[in-house]
PDB file of N, CA, C and O in Angstrom:
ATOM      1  N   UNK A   1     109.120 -38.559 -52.495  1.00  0.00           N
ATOM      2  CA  UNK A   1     108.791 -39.956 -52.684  1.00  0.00           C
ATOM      3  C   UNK A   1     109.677 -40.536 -53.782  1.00  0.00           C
ATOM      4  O   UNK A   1     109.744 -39.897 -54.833  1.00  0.00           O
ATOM      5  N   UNK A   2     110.234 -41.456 -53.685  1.00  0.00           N
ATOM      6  CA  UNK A   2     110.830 -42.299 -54.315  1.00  0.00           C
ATOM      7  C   UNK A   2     110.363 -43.526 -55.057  1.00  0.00           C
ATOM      8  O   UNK A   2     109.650 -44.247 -54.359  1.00  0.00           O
ATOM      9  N   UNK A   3     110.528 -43.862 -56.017  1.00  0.00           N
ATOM     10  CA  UNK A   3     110.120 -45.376 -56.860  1.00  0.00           C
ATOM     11  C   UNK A   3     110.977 -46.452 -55.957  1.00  0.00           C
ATOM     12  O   UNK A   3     112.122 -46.213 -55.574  1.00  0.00           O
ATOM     13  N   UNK A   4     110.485 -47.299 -55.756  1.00  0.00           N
ATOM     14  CA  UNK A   4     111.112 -48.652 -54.693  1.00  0.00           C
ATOM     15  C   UNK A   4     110.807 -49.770 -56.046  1.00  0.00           C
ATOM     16  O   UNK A   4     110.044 -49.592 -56.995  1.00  0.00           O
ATOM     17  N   UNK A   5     111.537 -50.754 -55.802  1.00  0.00           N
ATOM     18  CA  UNK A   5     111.025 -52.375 -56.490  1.00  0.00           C
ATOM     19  C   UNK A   5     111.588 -53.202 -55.310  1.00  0.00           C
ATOM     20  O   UNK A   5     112.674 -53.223 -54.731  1.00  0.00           O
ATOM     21  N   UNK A   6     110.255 -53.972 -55.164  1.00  0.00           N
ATOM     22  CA  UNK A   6     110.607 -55.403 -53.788  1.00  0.00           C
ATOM     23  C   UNK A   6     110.618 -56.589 -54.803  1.00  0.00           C
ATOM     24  O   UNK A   6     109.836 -56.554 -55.753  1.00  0.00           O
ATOM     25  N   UNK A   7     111.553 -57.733 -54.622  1.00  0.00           N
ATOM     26  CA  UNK A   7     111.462 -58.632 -54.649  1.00  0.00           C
ATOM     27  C   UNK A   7     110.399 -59.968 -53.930  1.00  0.00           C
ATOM     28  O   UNK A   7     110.999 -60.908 -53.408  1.00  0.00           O
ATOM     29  N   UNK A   8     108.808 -59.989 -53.938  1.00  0.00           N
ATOM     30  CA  UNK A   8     108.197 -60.362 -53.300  1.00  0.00           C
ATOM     31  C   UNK A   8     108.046 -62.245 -53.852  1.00  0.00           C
ATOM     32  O   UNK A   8     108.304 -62.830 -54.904  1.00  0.00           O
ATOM     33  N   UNK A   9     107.499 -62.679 -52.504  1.00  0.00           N
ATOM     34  CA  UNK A   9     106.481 -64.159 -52.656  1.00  0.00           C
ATOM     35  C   UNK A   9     105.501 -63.759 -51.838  1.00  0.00           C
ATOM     36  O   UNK A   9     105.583 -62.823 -51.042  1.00  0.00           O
ATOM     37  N   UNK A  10     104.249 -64.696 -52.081  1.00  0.00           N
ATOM     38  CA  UNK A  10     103.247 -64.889 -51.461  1.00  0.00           C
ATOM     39  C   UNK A  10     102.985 -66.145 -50.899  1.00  0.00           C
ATOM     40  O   UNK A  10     104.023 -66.806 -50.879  1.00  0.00           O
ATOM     41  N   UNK A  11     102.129 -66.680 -50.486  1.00  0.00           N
ATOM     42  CA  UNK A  11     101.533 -67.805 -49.569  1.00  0.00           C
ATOM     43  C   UNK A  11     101.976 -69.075 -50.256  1.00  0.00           C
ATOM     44  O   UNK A  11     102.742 -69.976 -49.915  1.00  0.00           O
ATOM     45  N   UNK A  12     101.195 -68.840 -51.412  1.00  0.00           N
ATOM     46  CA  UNK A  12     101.085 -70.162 -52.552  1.00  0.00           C
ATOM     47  C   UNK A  12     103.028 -69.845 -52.827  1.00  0.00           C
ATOM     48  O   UNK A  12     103.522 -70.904 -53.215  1.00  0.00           O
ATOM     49  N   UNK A  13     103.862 -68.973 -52.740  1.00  0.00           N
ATOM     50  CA  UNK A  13     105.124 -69.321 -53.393  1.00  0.00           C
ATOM     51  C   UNK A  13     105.319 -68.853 -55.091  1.00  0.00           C
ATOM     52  O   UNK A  13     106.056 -69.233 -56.001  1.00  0.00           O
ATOM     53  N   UNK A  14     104.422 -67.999 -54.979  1.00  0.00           N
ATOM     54  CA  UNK A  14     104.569 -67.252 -56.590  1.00  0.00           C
ATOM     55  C   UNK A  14     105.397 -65.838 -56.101  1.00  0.00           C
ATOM     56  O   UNK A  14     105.275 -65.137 -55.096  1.00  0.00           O
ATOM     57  N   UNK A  15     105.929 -65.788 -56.802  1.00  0.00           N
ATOM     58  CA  UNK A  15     107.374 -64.872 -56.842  1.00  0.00           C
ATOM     59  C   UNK A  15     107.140 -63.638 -58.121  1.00  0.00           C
ATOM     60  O   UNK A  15     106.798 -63.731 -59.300  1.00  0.00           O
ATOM     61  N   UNK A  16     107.531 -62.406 -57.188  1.00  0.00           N
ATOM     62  CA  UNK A  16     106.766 -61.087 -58.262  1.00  0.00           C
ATOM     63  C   UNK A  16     107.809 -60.207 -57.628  1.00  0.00           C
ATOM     64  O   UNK A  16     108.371 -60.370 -56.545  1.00  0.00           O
ATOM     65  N   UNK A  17     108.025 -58.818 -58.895  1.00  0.00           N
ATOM     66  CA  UNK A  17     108.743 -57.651 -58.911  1.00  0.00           C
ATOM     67  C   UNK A  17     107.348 -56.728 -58.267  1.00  0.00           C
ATOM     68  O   UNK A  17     106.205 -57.030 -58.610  1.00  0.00           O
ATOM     69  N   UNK A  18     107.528 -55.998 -57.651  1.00  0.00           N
ATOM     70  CA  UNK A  18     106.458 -54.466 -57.400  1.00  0.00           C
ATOM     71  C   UNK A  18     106.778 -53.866 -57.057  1.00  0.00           C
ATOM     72  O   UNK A  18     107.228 -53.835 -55.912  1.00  0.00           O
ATOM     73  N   UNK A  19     106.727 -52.496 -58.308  1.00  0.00           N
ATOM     74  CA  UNK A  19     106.711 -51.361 -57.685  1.00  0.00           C
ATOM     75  C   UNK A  19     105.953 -50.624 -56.996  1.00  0.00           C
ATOM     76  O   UNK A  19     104.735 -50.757 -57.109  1.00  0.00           O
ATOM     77  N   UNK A  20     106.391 -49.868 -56.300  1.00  0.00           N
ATOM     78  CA  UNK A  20     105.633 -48.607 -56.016  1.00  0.00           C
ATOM     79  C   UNK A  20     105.941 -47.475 -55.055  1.00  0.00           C
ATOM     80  O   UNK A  20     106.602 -48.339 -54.478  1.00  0.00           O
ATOM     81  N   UNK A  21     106.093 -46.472 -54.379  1.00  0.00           N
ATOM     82  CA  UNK A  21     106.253 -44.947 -54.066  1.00  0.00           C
ATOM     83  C   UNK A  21     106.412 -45.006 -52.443  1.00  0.00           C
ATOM     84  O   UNK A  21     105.772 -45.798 -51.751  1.00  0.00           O
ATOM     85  N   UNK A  22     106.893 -44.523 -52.179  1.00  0.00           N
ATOM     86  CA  UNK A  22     107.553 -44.718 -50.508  1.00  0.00           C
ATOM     87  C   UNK A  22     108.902 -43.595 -49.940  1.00  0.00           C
ATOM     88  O   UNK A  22     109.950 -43.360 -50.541  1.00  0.00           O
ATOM     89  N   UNK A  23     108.439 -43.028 -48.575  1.00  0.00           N
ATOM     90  CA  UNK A  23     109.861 -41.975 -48.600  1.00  0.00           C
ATOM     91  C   UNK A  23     111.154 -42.725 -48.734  1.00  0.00           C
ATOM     92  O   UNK A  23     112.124 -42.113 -49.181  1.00  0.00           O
ATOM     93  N   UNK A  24     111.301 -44.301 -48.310  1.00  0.00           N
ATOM     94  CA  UNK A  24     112.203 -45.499 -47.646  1.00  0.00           C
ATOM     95  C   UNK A  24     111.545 -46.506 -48.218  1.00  0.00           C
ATOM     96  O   UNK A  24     110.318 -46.583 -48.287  1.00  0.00           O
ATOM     97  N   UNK A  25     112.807 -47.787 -48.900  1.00  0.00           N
ATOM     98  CA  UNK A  25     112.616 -48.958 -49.046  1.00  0.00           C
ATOM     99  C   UNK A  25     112.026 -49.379 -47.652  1.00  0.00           C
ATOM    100  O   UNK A  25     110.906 -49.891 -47.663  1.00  0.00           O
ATOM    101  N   UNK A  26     112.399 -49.283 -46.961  1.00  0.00           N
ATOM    102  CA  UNK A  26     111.694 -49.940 -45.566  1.00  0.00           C
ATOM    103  C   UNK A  26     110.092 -49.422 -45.458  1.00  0.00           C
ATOM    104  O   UNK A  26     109.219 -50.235 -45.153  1.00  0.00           O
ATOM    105  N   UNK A  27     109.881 -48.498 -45.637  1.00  0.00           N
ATOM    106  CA  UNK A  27     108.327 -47.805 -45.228  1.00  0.00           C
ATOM    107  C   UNK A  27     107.065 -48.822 -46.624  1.00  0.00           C
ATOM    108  O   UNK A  27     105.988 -49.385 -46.428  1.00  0.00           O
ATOM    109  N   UNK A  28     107.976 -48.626 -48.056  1.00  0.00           N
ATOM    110  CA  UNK A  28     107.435 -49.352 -48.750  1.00  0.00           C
ATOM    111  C   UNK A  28     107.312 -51.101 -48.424  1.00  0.00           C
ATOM    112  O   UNK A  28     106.356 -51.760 -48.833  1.00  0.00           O
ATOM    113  N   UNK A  29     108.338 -51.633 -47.702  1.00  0.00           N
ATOM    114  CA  UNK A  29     108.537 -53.048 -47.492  1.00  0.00           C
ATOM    115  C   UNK A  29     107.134 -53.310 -46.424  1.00  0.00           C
ATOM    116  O   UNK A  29     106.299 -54.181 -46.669  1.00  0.00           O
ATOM    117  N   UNK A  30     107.059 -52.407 -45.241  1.00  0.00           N
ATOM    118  CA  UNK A  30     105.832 -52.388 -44.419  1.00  0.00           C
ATOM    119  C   UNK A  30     104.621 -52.615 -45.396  1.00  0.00           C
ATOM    120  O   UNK A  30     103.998 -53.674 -45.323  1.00  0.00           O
ATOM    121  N   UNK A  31     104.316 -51.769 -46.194  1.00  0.00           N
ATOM    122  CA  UNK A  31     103.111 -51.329 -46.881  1.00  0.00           C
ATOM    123  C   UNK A  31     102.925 -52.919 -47.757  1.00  0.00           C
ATOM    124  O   UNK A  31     101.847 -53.483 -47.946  1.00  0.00           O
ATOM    125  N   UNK A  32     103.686 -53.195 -48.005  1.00  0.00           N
ATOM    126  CA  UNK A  32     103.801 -54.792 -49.056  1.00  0.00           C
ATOM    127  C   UNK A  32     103.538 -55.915 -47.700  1.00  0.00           C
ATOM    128  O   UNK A  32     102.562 -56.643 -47.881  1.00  0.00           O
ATOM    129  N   UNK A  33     104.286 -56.133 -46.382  1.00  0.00           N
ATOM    130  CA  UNK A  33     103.637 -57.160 -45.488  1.00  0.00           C
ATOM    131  C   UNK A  33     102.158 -56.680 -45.251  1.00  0.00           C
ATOM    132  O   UNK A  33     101.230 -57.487 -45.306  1.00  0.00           O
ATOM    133  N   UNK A  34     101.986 -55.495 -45.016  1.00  0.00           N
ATOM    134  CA  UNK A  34     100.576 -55.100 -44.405  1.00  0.00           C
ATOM    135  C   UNK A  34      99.482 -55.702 -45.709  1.00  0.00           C
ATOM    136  O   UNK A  34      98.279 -55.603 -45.468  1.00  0.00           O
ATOM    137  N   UNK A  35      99.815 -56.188 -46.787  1.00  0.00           N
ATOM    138  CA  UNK A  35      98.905 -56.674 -47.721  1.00  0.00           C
ATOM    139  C   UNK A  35      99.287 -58.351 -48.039  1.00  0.00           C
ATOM    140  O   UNK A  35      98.837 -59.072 -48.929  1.00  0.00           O
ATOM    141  N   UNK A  36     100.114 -58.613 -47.147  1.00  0.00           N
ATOM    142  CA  UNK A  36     100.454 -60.068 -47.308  1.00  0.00           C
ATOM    143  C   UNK A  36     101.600 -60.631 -48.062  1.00  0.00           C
ATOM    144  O   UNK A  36     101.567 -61.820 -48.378  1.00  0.00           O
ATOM    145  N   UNK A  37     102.677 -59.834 -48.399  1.00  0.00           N
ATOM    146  CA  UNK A  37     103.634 -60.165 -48.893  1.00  0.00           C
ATOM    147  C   UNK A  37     104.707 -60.608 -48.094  1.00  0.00           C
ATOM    148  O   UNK A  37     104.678 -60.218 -46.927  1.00  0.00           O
ATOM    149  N   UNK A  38     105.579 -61.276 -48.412  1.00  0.00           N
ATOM    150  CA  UNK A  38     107.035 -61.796 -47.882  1.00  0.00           C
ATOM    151  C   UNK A  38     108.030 -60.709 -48.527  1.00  0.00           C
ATOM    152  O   UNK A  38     108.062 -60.638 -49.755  1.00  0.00           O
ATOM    153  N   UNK A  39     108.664 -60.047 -47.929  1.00  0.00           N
ATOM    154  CA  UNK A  39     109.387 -59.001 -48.749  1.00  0.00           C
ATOM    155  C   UNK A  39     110.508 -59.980 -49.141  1.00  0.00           C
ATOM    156  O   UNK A  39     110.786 -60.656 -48.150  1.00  0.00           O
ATOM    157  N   UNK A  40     111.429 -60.392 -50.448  1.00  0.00           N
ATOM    158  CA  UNK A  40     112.449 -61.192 -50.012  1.00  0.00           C
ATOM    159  C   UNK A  40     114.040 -60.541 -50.187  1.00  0.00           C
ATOM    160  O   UNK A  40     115.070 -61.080 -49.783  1.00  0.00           O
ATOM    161  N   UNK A  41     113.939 -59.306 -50.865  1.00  0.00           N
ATOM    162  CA  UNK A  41     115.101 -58.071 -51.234  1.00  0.00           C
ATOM    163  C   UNK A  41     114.331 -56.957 -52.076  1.00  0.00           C
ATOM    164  O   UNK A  41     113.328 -56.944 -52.790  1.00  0.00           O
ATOM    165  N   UNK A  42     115.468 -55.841 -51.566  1.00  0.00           N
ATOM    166  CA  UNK A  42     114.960 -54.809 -52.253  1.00  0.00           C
ATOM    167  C   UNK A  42     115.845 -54.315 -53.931  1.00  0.00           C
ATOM    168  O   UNK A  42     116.832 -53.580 -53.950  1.00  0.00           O
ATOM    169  N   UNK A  43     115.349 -54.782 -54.901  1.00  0.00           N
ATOM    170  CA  UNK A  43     115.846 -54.521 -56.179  1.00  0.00           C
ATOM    171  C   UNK A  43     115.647 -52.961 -56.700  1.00  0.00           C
ATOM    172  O   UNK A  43     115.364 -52.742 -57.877  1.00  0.00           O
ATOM    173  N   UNK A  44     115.775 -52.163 -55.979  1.00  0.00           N
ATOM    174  CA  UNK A  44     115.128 -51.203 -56.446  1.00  0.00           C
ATOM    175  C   UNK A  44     116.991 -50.521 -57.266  1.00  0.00           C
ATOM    176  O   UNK A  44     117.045 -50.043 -58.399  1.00  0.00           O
ATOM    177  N   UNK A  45     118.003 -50.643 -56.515  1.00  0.00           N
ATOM    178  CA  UNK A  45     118.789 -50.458 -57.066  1.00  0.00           C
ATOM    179  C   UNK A  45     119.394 -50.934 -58.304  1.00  0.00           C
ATOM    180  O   UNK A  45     120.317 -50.337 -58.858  1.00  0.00           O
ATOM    181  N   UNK A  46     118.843 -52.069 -58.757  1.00  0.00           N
ATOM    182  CA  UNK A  46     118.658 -52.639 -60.335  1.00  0.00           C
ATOM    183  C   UNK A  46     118.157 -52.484 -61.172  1.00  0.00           C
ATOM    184  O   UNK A  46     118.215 -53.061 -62.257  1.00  0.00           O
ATOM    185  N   UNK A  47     117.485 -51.561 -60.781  1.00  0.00           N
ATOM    186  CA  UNK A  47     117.147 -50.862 -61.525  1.00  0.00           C
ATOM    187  C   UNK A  47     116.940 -49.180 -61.902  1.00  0.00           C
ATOM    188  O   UNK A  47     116.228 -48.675 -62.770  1.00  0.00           O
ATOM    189  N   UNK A  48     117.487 -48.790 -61.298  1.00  0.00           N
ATOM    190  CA  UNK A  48     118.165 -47.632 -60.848  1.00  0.00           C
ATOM    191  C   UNK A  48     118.806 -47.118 -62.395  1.00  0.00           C
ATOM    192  O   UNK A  48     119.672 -47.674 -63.069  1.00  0.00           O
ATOM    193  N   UNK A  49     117.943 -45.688 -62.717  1.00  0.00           N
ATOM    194  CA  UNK A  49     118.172 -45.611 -64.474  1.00  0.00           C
ATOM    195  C   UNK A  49     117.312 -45.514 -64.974  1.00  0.00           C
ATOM    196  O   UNK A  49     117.139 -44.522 -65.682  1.00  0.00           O
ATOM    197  N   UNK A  50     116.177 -46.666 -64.833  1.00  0.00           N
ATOM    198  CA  UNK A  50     115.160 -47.081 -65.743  1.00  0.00           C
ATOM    199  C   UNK A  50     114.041 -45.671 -66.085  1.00  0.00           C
ATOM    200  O   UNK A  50     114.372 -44.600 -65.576  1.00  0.00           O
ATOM    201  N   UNK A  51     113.293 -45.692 -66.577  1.00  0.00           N
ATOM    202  CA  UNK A  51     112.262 -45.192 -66.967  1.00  0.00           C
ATOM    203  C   UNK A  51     111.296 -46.126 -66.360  1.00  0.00           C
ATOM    204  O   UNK A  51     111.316 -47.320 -66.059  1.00  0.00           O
ATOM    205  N   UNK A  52     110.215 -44.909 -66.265  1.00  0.00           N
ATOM    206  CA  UNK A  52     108.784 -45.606 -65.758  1.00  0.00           C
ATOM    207  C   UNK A  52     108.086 -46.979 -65.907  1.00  0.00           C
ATOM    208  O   UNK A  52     107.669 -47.925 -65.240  1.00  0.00           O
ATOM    209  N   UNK A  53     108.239 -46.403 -67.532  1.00  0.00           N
ATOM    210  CA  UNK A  53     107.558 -46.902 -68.222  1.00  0.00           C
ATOM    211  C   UNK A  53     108.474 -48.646 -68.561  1.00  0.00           C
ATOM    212  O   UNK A  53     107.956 -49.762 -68.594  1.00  0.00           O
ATOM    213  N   UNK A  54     109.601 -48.349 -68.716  1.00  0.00           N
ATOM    214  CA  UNK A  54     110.424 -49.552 -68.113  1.00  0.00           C
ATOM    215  C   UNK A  54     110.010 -50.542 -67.378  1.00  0.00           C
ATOM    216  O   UNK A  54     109.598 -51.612 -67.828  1.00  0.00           O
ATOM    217  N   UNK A  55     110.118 -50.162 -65.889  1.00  0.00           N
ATOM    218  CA  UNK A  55     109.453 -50.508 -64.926  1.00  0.00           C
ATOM    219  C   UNK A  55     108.317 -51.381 -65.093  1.00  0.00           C
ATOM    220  O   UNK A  55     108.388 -52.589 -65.320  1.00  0.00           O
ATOM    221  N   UNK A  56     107.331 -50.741 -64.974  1.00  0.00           N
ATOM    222  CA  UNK A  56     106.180 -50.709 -65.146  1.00  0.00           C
ATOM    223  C   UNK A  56     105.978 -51.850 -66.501  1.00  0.00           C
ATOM    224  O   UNK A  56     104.832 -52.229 -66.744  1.00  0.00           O
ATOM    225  N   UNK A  57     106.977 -52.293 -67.234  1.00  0.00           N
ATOM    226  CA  UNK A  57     106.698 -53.517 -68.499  1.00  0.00           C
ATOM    227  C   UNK A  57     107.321 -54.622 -67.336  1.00  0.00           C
ATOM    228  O   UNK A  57     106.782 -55.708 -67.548  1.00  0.00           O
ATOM    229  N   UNK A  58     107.999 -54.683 -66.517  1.00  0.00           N
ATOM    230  CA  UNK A  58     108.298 -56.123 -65.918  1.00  0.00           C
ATOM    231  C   UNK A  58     107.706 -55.983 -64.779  1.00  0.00           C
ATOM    232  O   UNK A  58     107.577 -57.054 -64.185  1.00  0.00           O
ATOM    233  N   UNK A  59     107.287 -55.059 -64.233  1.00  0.00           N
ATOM    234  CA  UNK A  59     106.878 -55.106 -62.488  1.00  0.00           C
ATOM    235  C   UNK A  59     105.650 -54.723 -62.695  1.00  0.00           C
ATOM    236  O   UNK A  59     105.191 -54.254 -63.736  1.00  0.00           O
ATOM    237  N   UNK A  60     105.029 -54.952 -61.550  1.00  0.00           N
ATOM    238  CA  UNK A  60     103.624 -54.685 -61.758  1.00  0.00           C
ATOM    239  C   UNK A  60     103.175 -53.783 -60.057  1.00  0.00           C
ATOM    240  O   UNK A  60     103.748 -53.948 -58.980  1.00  0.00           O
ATOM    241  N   UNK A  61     102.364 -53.148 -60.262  1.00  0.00           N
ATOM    242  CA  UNK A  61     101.869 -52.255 -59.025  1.00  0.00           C
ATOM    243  C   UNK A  61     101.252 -53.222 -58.207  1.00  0.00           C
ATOM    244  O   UNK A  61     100.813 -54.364 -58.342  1.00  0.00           O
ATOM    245  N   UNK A  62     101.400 -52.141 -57.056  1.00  0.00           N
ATOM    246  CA  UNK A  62     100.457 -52.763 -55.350  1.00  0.00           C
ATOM    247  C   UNK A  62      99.155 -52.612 -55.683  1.00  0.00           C
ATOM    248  O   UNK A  62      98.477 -52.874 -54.690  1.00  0.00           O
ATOM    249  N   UNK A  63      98.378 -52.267 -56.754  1.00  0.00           N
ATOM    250  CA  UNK A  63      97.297 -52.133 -57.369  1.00  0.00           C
ATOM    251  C   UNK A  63      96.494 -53.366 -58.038  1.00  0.00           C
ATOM    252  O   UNK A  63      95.366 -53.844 -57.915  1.00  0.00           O
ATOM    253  N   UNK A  64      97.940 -53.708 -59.006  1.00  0.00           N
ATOM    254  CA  UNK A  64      97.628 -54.651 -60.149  1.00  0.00           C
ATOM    255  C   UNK A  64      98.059 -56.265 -59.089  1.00  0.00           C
ATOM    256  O   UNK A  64      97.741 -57.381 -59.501  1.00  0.00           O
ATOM    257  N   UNK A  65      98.637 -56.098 -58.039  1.00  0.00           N
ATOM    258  CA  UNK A  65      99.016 -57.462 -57.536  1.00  0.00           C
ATOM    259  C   UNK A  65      97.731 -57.362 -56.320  1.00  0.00           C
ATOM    260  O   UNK A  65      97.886 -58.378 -55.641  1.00  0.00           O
ATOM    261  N   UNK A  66      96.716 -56.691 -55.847  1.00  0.00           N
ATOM    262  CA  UNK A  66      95.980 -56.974 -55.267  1.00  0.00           C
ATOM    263  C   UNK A  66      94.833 -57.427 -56.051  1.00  0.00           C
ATOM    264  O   UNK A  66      93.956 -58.002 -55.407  1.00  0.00           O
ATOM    265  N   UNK A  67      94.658 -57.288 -57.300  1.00  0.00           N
ATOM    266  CA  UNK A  67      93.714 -57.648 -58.696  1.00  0.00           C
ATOM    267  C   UNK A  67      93.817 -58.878 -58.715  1.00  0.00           C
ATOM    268  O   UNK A  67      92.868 -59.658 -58.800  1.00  0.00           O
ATOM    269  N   UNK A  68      95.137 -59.209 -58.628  1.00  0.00           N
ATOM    270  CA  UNK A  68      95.537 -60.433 -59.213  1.00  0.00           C
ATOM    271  C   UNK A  68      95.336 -61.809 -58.589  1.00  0.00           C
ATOM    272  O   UNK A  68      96.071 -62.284 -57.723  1.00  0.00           O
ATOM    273  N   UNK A  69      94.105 -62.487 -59.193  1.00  0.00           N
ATOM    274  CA  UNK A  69      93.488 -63.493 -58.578  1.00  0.00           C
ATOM    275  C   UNK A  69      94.298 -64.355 -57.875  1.00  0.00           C
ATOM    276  O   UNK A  69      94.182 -64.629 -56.681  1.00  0.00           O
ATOM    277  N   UNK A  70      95.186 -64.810 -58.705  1.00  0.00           N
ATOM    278  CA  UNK A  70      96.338 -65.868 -58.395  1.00  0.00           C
ATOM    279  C   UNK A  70      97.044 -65.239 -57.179  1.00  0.00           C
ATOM    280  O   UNK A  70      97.476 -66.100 -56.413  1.00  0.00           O
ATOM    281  N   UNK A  71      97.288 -63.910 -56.778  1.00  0.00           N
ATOM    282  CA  UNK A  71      97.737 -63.987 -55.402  1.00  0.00           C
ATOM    283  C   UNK A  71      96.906 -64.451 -54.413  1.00  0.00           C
ATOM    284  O   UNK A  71      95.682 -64.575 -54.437  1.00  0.00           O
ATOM    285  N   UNK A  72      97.968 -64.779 -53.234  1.00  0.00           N
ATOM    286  CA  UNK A  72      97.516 -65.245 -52.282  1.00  0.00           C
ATOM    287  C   UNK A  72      98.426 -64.945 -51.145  1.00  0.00           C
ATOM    288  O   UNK A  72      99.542 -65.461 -51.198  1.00  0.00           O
ATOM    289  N   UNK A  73      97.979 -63.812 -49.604  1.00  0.00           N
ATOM    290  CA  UNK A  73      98.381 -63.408 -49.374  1.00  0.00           C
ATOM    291  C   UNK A  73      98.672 -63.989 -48.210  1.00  0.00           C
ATOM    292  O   UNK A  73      98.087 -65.070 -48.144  1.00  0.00           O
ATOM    293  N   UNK A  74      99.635 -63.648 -46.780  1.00  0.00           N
ATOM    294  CA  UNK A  74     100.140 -64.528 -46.019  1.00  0.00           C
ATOM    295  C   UNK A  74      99.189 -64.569 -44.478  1.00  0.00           C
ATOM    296  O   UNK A  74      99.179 -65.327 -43.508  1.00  0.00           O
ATOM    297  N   UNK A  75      98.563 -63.536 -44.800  1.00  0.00           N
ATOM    298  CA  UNK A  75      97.110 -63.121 -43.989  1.00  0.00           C
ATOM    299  C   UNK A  75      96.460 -64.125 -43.548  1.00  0.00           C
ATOM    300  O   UNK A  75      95.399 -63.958 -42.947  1.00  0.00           O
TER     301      UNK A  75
END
């Protein structure tokens, strides 16, 4: 499994980094529409280097963006 970062929007047009774990950017890009996302690129190579914990200070998980009231998904 690999760390992925998508470049996502949602319904409302709010625009977010998320990470999260996938064999393929593509398998992860599925897993992000299947919860209502617009995939819009895959940044994962920009970050390519980083530490986790890196990460994880600008992007936020498929966890923390289903929490997140203000999303709104395309569902």
């Amino acid at each position: 499994m690999q760390t992925h970062i998508a470049l996502i929007a949602d319904y409302a047009g709010h625009i977010a980094h998320v990470h999260g774990t996938a064999l393929t950017f593509g398998l992860f890009a599925c897993q992000l529409e299947d919860i209502g996302c617009q995939v819009i690129e895959d940044q994962s190579q920009d970050w390519h280097g980083c530490t986790q914990d890196e990460i994880e200070e600008d992007c936020v998980s498929v966890q923390q963006l289903l929490m997140d009231s203000s999303f709104t998904p395309h569902i």
